[in-house]
C-alpha positions as CSV (number, residue, x, y, z in Angstrom):
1,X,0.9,-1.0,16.6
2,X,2.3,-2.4,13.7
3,X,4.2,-0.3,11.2
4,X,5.4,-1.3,7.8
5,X,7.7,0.5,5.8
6,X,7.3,1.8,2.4
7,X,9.8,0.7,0.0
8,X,9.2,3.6,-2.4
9,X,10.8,6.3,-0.3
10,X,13.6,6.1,2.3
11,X,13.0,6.4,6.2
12,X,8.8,6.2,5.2
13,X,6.8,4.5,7.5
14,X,2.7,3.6,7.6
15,X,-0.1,1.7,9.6
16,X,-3.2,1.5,8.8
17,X,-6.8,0.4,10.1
18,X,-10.6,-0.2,9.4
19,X,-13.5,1.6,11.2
20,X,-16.9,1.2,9.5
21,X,-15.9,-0.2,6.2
22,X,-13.0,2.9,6.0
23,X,-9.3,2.3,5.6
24,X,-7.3,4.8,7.5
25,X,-3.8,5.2,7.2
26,X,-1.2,7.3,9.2
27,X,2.1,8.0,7.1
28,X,4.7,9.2,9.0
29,X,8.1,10.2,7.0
30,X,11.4,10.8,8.7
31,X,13.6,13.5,7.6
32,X,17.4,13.8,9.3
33,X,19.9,16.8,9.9
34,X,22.3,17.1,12.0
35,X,20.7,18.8,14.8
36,X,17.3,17.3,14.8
37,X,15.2,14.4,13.6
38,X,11.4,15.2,12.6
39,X,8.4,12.8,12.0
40,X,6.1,14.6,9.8
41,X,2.8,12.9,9.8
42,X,0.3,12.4,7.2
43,X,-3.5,10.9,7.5
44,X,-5.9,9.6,4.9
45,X,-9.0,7.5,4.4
46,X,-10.7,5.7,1.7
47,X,-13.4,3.0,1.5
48,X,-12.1,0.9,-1.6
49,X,-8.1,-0.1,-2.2
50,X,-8.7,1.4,-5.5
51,X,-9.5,4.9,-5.1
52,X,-7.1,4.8,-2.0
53,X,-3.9,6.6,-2.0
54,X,-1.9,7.9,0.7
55,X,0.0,10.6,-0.8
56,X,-3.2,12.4,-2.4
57,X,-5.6,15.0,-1.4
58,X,-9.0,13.4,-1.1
59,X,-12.3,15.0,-1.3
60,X,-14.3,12.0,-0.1
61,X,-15.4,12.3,3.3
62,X,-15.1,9.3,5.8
63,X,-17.2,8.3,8.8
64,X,-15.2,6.6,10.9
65,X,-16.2,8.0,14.1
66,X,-14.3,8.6,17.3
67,X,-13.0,5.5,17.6
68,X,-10.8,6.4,14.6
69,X,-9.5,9.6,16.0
70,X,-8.2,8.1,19.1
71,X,-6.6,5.3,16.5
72,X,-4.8,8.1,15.1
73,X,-3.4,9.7,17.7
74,X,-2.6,6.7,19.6
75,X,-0.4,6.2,16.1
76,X,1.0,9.1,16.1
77,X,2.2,9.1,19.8
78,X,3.4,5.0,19.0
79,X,5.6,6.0,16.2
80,X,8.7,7.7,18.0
81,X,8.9,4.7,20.4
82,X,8.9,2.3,17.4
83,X,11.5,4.3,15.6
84,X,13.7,4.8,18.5
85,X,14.4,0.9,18.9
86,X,15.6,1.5,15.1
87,X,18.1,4.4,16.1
88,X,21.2,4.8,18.6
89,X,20.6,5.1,21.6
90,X,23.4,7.4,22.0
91,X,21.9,9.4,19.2
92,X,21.2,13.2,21.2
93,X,19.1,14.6,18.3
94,X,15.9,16.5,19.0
95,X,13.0,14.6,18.2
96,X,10.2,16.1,16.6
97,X,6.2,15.1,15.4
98,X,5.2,17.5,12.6
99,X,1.8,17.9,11.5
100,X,1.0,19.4,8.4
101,X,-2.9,20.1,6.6
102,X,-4.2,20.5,3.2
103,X,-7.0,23.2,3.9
104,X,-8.6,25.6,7.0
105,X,-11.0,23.6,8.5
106,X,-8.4,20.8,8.4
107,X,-5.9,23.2,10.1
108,X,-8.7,24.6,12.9
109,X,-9.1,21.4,13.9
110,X,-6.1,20.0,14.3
111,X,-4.9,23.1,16.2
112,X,-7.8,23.1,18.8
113,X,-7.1,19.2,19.4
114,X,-3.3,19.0,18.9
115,X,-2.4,22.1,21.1
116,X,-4.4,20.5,24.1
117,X,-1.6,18.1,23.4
118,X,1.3,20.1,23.9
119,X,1.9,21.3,19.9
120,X,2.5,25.0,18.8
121,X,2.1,26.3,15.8
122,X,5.2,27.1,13.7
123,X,6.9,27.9,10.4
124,X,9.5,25.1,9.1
125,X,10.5,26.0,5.6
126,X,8.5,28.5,4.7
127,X,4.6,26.0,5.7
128,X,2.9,26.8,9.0
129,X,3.4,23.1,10.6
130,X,2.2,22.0,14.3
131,X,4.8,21.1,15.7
132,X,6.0,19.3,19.5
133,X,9.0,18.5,20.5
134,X,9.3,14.9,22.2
């Protein structure tokens, strides 16, 4: 997978892809503390580079299919391994991938998927967040 990095923001990663005429992208940012490192991730879709942007809410709906679900978590699961050639080795943090939503049915679905894959639900400053720890 290839990730680029944003140079906006510090530590902020994204790939992105094409199903059906559909651009989807999977941000991941990185936030550091001294106990832990956690990768929260972030997913959109547009069909035109104009009315794309990765850090709003969208209303448009995208048809990308299953093919594009397996994309994305294939990213998301591809992202720690990329950023761990970036870190020490010798680093003993606890590694983290956070997912986030931005309404209900976003949140129901994601939970019925992402708890088959070993996430639980949690709070992290004060948001519900899935959460698994790598």
């Amino acid at each position: 997978m290839n990730w680029n990095k944003l140079d906006k923001y510090q530590d902020c990663f994204y790939t992105s892809k094409e199903f059906n005429g559909y651009t989807y992208n999977v941000v991941i940012s990185v936030e550091k503390s001294d106990k832990s490192i956690k990768y929260f991730v972030a997913v959109s879709s547009g069909k035109k580079r104009k009315e794309f942007d990765i850090f709003e809410e969208k209303l448009n709906k995208s048809f990308g299919g299953i093919r594009a679900l397996f994309w994305i978590r294939d990213a998301i699961f591809d992202f720690p391994v990329f950023y761990s050639s970036r870190i020490s080795s010798k680093d003993k943090r606890n590694k983290y991938l956070c997912v986030g939503w931005s309404d209900s049915r976003r949140k129901k679905i994601y939970q019925r998927y992402l708890e088959k894959e070993g996430f639980v639900l949690m709070r992290d400053n004060n948001y519900n967040i899935l959460m698994k720890k790598l």
